[in-house]
C-alpha positions as CSV (number, residue, x, y, z in Angstrom):
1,X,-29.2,12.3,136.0
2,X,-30.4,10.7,139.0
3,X,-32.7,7.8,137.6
4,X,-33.6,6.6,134.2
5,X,-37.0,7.4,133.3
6,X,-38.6,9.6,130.9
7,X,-38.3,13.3,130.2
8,X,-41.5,15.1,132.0
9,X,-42.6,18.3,129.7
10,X,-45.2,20.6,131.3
11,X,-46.7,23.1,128.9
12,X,-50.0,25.4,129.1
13,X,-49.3,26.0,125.2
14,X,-49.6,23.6,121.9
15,X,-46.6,21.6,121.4
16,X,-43.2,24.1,122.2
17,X,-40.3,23.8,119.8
18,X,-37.9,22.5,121.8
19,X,-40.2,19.5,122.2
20,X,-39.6,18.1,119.4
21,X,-36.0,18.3,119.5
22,X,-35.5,16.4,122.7
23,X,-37.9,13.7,120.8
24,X,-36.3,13.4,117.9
25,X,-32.9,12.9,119.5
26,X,-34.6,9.4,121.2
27,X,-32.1,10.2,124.3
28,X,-35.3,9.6,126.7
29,X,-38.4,9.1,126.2
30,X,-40.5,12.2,126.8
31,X,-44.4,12.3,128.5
32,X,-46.0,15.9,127.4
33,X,-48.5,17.1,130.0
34,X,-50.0,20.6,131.0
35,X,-49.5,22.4,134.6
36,X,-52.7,21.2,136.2
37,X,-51.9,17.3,135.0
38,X,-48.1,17.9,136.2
39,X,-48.0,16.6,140.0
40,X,-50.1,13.9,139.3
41,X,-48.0,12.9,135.7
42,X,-44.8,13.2,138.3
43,X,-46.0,10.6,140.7
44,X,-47.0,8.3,138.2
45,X,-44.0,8.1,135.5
46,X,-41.2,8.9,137.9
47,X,-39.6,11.2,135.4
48,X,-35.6,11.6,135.2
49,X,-36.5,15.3,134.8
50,X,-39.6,18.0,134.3
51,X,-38.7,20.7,131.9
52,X,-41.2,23.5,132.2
53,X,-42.3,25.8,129.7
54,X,-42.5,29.0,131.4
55,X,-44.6,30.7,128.1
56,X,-48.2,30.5,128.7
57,X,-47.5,28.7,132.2
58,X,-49.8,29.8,135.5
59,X,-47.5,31.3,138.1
60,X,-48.9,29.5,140.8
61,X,-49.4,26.5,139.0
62,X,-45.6,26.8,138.3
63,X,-44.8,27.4,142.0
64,X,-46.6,24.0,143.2
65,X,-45.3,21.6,141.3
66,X,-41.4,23.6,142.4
67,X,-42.6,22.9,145.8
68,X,-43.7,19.1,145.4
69,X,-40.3,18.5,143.4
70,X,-38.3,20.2,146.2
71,X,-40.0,17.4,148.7
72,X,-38.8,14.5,146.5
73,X,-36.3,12.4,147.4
74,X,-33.9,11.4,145.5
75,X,-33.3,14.7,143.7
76,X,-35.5,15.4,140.5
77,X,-34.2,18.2,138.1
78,X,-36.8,21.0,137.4
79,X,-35.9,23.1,134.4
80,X,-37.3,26.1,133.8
81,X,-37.6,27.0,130.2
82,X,-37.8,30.6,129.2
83,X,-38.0,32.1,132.5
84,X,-39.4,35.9,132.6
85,X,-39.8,35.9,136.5
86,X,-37.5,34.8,139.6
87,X,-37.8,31.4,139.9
88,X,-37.9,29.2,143.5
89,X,-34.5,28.0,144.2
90,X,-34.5,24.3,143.0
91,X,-35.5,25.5,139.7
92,X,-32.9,25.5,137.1
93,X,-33.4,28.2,133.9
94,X,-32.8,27.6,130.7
95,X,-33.4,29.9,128.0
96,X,-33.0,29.1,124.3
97,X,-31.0,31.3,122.3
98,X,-33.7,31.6,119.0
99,X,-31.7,31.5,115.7
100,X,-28.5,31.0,116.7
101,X,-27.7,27.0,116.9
102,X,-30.5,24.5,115.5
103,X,-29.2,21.5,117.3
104,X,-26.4,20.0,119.6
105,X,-23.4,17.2,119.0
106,X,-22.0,16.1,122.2
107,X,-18.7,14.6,121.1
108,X,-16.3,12.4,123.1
109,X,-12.4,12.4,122.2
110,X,-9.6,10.7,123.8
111,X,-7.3,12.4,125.9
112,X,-4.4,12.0,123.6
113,X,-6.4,12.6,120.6
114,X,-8.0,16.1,121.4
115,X,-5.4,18.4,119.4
116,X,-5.0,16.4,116.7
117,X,-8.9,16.3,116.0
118,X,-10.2,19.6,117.4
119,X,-7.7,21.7,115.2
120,X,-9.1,21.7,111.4
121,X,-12.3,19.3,112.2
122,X,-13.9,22.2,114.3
123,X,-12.8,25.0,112.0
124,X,-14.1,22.4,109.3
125,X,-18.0,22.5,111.6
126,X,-18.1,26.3,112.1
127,X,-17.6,27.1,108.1
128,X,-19.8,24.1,107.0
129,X,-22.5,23.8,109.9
130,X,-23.3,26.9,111.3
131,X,-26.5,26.0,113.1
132,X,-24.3,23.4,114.7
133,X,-23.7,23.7,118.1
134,X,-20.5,21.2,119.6
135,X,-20.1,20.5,122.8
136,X,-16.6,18.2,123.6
137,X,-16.1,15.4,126.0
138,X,-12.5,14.9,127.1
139,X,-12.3,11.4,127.9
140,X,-11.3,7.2,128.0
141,X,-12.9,5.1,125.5
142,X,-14.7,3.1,128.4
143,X,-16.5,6.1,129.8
144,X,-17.2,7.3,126.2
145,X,-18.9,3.9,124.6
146,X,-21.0,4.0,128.0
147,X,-22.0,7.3,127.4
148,X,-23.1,7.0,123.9
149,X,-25.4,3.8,124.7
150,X,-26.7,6.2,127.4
151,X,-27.1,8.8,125.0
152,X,-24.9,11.3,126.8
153,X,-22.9,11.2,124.1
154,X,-23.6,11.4,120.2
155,X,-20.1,10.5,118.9
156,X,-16.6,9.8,119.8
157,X,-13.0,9.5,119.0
158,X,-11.2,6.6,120.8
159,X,-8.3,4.1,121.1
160,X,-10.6,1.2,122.1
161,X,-13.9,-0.3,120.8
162,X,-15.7,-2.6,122.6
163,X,-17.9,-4.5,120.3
164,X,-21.4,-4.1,121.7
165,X,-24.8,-4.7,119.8
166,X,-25.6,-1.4,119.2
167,X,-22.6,0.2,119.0
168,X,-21.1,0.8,115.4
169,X,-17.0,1.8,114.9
170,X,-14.9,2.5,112.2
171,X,-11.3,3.1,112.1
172,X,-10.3,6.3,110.4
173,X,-7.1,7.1,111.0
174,X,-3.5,6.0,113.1
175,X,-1.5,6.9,116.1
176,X,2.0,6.6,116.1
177,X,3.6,6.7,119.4
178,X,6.9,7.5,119.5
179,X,10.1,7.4,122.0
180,X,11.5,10.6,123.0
181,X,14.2,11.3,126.1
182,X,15.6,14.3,128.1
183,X,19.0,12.1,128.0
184,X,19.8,12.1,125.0
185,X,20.3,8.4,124.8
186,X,20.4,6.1,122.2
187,X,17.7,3.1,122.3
188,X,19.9,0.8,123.6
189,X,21.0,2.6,126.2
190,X,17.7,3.1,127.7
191,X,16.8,1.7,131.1
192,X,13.8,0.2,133.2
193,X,15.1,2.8,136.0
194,X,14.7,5.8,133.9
195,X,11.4,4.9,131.9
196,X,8.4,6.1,132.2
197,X,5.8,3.7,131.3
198,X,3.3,5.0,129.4
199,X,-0.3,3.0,129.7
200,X,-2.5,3.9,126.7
201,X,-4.8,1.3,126.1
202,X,-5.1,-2.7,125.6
203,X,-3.2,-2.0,122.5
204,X,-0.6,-0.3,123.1
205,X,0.4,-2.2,126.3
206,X,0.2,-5.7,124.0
207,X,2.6,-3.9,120.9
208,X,4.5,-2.7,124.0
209,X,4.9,-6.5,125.7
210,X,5.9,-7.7,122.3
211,X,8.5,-4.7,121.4
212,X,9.7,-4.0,124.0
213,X,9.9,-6.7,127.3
214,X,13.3,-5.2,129.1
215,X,11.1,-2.1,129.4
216,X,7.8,-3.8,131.4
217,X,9.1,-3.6,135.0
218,X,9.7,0.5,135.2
219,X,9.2,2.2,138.6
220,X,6.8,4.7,136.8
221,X,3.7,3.9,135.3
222,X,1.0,6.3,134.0
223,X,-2.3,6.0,131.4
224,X,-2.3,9.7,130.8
225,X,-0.8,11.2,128.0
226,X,-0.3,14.6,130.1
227,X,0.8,13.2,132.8
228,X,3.5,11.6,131.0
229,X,4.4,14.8,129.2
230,X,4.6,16.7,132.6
231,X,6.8,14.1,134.2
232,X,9.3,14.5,131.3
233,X,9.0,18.4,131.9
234,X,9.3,17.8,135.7
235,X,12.1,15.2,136.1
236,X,13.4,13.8,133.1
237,X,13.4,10.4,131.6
238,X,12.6,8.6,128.7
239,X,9.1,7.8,127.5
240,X,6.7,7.0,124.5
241,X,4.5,10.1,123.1
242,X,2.5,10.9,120.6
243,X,3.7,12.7,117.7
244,X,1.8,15.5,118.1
245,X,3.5,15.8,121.8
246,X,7.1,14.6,121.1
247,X,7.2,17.5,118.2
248,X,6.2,19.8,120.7
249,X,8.7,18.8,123.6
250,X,11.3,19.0,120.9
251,X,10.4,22.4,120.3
252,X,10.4,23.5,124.0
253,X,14.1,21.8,124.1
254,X,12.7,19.5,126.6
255,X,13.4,16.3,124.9
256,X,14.4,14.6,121.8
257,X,13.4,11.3,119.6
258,X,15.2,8.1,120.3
259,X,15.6,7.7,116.8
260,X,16.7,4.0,117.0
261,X,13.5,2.9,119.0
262,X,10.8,1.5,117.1
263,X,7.0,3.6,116.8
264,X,4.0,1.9,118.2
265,X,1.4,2.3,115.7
266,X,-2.3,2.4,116.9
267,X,-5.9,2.0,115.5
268,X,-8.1,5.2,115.8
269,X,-11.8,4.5,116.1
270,X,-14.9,6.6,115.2
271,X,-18.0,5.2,117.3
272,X,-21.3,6.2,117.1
273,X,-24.6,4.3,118.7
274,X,-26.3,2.5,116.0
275,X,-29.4,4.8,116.8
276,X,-27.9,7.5,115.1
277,X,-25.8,5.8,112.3
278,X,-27.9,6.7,109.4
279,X,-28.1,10.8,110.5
280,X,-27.6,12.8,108.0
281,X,-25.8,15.5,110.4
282,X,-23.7,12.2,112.5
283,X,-22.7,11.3,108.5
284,X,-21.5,14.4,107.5
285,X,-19.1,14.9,110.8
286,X,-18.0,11.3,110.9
287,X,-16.9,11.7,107.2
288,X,-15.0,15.5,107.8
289,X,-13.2,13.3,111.0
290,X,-12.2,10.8,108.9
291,X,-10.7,13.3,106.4
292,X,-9.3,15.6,109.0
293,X,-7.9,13.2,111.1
294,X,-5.8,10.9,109.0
């Protein structure tokens, strides 16, 4: 969102449900006004958004306070919340889906970690949570920690911490990263001009300098775990994966283990902002990832 103010709510009704959500999920703080109030409550909090509850609202109330928004610069989201008319054109609608999900996780997941939790942890959510609604982040643990003291995020998986005030990690589980080659080579046969240097995190690349220092200067570098696997598909070479990947080239006939190389084994974090450590609901999924993950 464009600025970092509070969450405007227009409403000619008593408190609406969804009010109460947004508040209790202490993402932004939220100012509650009614149509006639709205222009004037716009000017004066700078909001990062105005949601507008269209039950109850005055039509042409409604359209004046579009028309001021759409004459504000920078951009200021107007979200229209249970629409049952056409709506002006810089109004986005929303409409809540009654009964079906209770509340939203946003949950961040490192790139090379996304199979190995989504499998059995989401499967775990749907039979156990049902109200639940998940909504997953494919990402690096920078971009994730920054988002969960934003509050774009609620959770995360990641390779990294970075230990921050607020922030609160736990390590649940291990990565092992493996070698695998399309050459059939043994370890020591291995070469700077046919590696493909795989760039993970902090971690890895120390474990890495320490294992492996004949491999450091290869013409080929990447931090993505797909991109590696796609360059082994594409061209060849000889590179470390995770399990969960080098099982899979394996099985395509793409590659096989360097079984005389040594495994580079890696921390996997849980974080979580300190605002929501002691949820019940952030409890319960961080316990099932723990679980499900190791």
């Amino acid at each position: 969102m464009p600025q970092q103010g509070p969450l405007l709510i227009a409403s000619n009704t008593p408190r609406p449900s969804f009010t109460s959500v947004i508040d209790e999920a202490q993402i932004f703080p939220v100012i509650e006004t009614n149509f006639a109030d709205a222009a004037k409550a716009v000017a004066q909090v700078q909001p990062t958004a105005v949601l507008a509850d269209m039950q109850g609202a005055d039509a042409a109330q409604f359209e004046a306070l579009a028309n001021l928004i759409a004459a504000r610069k920078p951009y200021l989201p107007l979200i229209a919340v249970q629409p049952a008319a056409p709506l002006p054109d810089n109004a986005i609608p929303f409409s809540l889906q009654s009964g079906k999900f209770d509340r939203l996780i946003r949950i961040g997941i490192q790139f090379e970690l996304y199979e190995r939790v989504l499998g059995g942890w989401l499967e775990w959510v749907r039979a156990t949570m049902p109200k639940l609604a998940i909504y997953v982040e494919i990402d690096y643990s920078n971009q994730m920690i920054l988002d969960l003291t934003t509050g774009s995020l609620d959770l995360a998986v990641l390779y990294s911490p970075q230990h921050l005030p607020d922030m609160h990690y736990e390590q649940i589980a291990e990565e092992n990263f493996v070698m695998v080659s399309t050459r059939g080579v043994a370890f020591g046969a291995v070469t700077p001009a046919d590696y493909i240097r795989a760039n993970y995190s902090a971690f890895f690349n120390r474990a890495h300098r320490q294992m492996l220092p004949e491999l450091e200067n290869s013409p080929v570098s990447t931090g993505n775990g797909g991109a590696v696997a796609y360059l082994l598909r594409s061209r060849g070479g000889t590179a470390f994966v995770t399990e969960t990947v080098a099982t899979r080239l394996r099985q395509e006939g793409v590659a096989e283990f360097v079984a005389d190389a040594p495994k580079i084994s890696h921390p996997i974090y849980s974080a979580v902002h300190v605002r929501h450590h002691h949820s019940h609901t952030h409890i319960r999924l961080l316990k099932a990832l723990k679980q499900m993950t190791a």
